[in-house]
C-alpha positions in Angstrom: -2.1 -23.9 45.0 -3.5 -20.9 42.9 -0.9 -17.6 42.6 -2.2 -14.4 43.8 0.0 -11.5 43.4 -0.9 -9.0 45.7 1.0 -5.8 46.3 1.6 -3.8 49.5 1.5 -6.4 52.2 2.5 -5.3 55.3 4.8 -6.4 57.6 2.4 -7.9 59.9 0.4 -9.7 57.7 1.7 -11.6 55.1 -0.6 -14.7 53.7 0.7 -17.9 55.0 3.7 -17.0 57.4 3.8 -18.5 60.2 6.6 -16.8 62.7 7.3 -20.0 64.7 8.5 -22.1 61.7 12.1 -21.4 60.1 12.4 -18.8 57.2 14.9 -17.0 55.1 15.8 -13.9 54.2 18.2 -12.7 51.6 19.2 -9.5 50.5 20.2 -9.2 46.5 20.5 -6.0 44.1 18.9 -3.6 46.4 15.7 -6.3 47.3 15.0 -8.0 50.2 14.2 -11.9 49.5 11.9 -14.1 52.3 11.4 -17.7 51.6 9.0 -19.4 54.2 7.7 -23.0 54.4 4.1 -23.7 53.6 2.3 -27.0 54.1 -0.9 -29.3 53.7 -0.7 -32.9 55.1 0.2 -34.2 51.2 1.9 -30.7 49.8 4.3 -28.3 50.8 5.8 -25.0 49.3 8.3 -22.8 49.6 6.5 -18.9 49.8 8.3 -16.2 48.2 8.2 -12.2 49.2 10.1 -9.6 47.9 10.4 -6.2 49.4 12.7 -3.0 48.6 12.3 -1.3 52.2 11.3 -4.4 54.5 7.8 -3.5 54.9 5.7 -3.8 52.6 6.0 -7.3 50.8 5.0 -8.4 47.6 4.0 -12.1 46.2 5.9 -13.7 44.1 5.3 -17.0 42.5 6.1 -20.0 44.9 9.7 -21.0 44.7 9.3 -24.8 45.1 6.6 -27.1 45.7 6.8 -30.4 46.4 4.3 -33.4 47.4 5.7 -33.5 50.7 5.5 -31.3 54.2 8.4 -29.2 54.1 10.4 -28.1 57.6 12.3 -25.3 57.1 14.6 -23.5 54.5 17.6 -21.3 54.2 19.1 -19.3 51.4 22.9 -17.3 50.8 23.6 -15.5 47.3 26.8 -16.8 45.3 28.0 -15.1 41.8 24.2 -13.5 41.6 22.7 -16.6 42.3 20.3 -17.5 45.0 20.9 -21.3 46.4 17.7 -22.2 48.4 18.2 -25.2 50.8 15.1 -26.8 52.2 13.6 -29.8 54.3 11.0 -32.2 53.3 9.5 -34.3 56.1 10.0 -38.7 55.6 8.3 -41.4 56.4 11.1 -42.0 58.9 9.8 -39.0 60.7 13.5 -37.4 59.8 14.0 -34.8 57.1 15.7 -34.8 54.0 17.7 -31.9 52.0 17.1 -30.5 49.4 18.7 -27.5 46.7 16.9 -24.9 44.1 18.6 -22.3 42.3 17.3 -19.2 41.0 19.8 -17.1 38.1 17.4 -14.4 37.8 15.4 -14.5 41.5 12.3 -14.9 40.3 12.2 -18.7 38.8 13.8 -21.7 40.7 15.1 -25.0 39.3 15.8 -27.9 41.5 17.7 -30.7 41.8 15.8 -34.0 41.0 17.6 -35.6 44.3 17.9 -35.2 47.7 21.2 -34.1 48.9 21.1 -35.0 52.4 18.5 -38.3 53.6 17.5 -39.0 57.1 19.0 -36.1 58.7 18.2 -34.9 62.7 18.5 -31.3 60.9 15.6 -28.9 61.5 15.0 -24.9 61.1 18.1 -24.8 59.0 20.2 -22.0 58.7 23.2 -21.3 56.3 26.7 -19.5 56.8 30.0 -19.2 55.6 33.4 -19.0 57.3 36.8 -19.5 55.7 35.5 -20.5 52.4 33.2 -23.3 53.7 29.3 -23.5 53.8 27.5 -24.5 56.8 24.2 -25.5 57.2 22.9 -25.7 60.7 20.0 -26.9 62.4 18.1 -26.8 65.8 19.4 -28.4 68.8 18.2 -31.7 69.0 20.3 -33.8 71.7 22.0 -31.6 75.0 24.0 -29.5 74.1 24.6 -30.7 70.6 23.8 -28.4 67.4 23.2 -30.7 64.4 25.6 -29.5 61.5 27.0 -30.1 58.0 29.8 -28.5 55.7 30.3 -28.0 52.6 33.2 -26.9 49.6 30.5 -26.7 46.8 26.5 -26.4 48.3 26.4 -29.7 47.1 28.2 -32.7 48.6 27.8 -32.1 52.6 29.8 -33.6 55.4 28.5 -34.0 58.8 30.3 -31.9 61.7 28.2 -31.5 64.7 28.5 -28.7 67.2 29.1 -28.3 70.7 27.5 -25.7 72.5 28.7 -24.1 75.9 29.1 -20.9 77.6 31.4 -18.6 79.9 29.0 -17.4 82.2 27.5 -19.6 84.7 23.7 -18.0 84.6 23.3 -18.8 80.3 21.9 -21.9 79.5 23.2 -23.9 76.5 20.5 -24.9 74.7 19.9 -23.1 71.6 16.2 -23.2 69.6 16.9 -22.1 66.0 20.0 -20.7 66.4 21.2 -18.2 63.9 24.7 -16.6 63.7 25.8 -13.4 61.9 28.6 -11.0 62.3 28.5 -7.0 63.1 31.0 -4.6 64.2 34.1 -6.8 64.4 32.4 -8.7 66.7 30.4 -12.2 66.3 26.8 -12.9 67.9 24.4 -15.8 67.4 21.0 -14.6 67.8 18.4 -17.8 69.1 15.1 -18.8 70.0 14.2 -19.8 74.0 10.7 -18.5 75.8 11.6 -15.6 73.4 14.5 -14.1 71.3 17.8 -13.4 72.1 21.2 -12.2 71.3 24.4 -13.5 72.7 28.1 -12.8 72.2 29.7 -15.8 70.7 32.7 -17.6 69.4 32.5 -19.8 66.6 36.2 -22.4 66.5 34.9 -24.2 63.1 38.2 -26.2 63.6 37.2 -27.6 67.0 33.2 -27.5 66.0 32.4 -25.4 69.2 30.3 -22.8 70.0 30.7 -20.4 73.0 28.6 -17.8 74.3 30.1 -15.1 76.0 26.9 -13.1 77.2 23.3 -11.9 76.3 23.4 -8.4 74.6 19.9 -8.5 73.8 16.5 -10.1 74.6 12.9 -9.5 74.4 9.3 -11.1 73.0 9.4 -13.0 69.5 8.9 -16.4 68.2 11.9 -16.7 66.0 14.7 -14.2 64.9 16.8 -14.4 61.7 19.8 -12.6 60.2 20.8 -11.2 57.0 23.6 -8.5 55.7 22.6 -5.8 53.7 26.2 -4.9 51.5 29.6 -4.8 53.3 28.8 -5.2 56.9 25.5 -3.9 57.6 24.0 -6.8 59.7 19.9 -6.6 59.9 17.7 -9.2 61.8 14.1 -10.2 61.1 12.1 -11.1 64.1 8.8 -13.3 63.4 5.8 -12.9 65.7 2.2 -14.9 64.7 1.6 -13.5 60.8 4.4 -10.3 61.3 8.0 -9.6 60.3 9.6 -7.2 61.8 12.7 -5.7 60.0 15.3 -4.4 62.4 18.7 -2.1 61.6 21.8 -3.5 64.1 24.0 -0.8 65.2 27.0 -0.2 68.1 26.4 1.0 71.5 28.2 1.1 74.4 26.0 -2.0 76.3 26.2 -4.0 73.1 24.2 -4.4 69.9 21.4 -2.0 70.0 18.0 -2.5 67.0 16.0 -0.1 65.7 13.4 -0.4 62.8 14.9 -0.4 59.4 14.7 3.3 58.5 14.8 2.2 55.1 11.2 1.9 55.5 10.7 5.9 56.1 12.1 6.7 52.9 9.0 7.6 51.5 7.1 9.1 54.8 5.3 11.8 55.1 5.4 14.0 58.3 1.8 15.1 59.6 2.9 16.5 62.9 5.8 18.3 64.6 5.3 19.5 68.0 8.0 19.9 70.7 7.7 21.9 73.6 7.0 25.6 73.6 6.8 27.6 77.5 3.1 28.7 78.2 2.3 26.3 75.1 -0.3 23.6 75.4 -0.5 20.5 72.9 -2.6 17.5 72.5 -2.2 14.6 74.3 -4.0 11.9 72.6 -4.7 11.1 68.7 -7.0 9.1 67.2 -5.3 5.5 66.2 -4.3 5.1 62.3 -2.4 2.2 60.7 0.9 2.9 58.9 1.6 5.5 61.8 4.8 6.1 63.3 5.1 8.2 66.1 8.6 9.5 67.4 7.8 11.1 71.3 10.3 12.0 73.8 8.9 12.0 77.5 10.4 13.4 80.9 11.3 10.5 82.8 9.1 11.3 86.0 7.1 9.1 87.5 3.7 7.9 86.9 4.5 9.6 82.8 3.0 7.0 80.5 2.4 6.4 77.0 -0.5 4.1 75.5 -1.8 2.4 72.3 -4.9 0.4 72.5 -4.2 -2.4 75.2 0.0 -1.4 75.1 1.1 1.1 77.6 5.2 1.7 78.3 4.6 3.2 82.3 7.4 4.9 84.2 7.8 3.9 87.6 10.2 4.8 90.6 13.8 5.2 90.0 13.2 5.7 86.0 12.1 1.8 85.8 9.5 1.3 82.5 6.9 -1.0 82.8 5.9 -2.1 79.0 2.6 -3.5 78.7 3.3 -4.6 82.8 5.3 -7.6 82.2 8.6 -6.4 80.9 10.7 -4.0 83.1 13.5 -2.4 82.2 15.5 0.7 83.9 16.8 3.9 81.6 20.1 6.1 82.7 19.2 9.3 80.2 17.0 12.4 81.5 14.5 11.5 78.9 13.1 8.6 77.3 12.2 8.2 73.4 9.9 6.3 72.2 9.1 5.5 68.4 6.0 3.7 67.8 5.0 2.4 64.8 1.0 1.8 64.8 -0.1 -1.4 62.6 -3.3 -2.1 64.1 -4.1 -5.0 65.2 0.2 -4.9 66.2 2.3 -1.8 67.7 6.2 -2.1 67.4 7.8 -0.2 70.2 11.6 1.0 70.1 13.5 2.0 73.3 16.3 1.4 75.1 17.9 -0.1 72.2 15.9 -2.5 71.5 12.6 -3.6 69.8 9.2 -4.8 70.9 6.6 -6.1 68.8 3.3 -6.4 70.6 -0.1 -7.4 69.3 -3.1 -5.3 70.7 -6.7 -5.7 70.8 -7.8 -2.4 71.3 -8.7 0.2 69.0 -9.4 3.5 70.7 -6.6 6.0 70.6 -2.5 6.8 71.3 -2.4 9.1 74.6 0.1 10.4 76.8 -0.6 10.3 80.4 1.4 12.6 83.2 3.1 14.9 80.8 2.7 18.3 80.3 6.1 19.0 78.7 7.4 16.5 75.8 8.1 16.5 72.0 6.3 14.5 69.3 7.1 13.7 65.5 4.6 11.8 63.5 4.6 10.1 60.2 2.7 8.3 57.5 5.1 5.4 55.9 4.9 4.9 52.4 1.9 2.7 51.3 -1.0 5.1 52.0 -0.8 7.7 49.5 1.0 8.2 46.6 4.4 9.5 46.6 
């Protein structure tokens, strides 16, 4: 497969991703790594992107191919080095493991053999605890989370498992589950009729995995974590072509996720308007891409904010309506909304939390019912020169 570097892809559409299949990201001297699977019936790839503020992407060349269909990888950083772990489908219709290292995180040598044969892993991910690797997969049979351990990366031991919970209402099946570890606390963040975050307990000595309650769900394929330095967890959420890049921080309900403000380093602000008595201001502007628009509404009913075909509506009793399927109920006198305008996708924080929504629509962003409200907006680096 022909190498075409291609600079400033965005989030949301980055050539051959595919946000349901399993992907890695890595963070290493100040850059952002993503390693996704690629495949043909006969040939497979591992994709390499590299980004500096988790939006706009850059090709590199393809970390691995092989003349197989490849699964799924996973990737952690040891001494400066990058260990890529991936799957290659097998005539068995099982998967076998396989390991590439990079020194300088741009070229990747393999080993010429499979470490693992015949293996019920799939979507791998890789963590550490106590000294010891772990590579896990997707659940596969009841409650039971296929696993291996390892001293080295290289000689794994299997050590399956067992999933179950402390609250009657969570189900135990985990799709993809991914665990990571932020504010003294440990979550596992998993794949079922959406994304979603859970308080958890890993006991590595007994091979169990409890949850202890949902902090966070919403709409996504697949979700993945990474730490950027000493305890600054980010997740990337996958949806059709897009990666979303999301900060984790401390709130009093749990985890909350905002867009990476990383990626604002290099904004420009085109408007500033808060509310001025006997002032008037517009309510609607024409859609852009690479927009981000920071808004604070009253919270009144039937005060509503729209972009193309996605409208956030509040209702009785403060409850929001966001794009009429997903209701949720707000406590503070006002509501703020950032919207970051992509086009054919518009990401919406509130609440704490993160929703990445495709749209059909062109047409314009408008408030609706407000006469009174504040409104920031911003270019994000890409469209002009800095």
């Amino acid at each position: 497969m022909a190498n075409n570097i291609i600079n400033s892809i965005k989030f949301n559409n980055i050539p051959f991703f595919d946000g349901t299949k399993g992907f890695a990201v890595i963070y290493l001297s100040g850059e952002f790594h993503l390693f996704f699977p690629y495949s043909t019936f006969t040939k497979g790839w591992i994709m390499h992107f590299r980004s500096t503020d988790g939006y706009e992407w850059e090709q590199m060349d393809e970390a691995v191919f092989v003349k197989k269909s490849v699964d799924s990888c996973s990737a952690y950083i040891q001494n400066g080095k990058i260990y890529l772990h991936y799957l290659t489908k097998n005539i068995f219709g099982k998967t076998d493991l396989h390991l590439a290292v990079s020194k300088d995180g741009e070229n990747f040598q393999g080993y010429p053999n499979a470490l693992l044969k015949n293996t019920a892993l799939k979507d791998i991910k890789c963590f550490y605890s106590n000294g010891m690797r772990y590579l896990i997969g997707s659940e596969t049979n009841g409650d039971i989370i296929p696993a291996y351990s390892s001293i080295d990366g290289a000689e794994w031991v299997k050590c399956d498992i067992t999933c179950n919970t402390t609250e009657q209402n969570m189900v135990t099946y985990l799709g993809a589950p991914s665990p990571f570890v932020a504010y003294d606390g440990s979550y596992v963040a998993y794949s079922m009729c959406g994304v979603h975050i859970a308080k958890s307990q890993f006991d590595l000595t007994e091979n169990t995995l409890t949850l202890q309650g949902e902090v966070q769900g919403f709409s996504a394929d697949t979700i993945r974590s990474t730490m950027v330095g000493e305890g600054k967890p980010m997740l990337f959420v996958a949806k059709g072509n897009a990666l979303v890049s999301l900060e984790v921080y401390p709130t009093e309900k749990g985890l909350g996720l905002r867009l990476y403000r990383e990626m604002l380093k290099g904004a420009r602000k085109l408007v500033d308007k808060g509310v001025e008595e006997g002032k008037t201001q517009p309510t609607e502007w024409m859609r852009e891409s690479d927009i981000l628009h920071l808004f604070s509404l009253p919270k009144e009913q039937g005060v509503s904010l729209g972009a193309g075909d996605v409208s956030v509506v509040i209702g009785e009793s403060g409850k929001l309506s966001i794009t009429g399927e997903e209701d949720i109920y707000m406590d503070e006198a006002n509501l703020d909304i950032t919207l970051l305008d992509m086009g054919d996708m518009v990401v919406l924080e509130l609440n704490d939390c993160v929703y990445p929504i495709f749209t059909l629509q062109s047409g314009s962003v408008k408030v609706g019912g407000a006469q009174d409200f504040s409104h920031e907006c911003y270019r994000v680096r890409g469209n002009y020169e800095l």
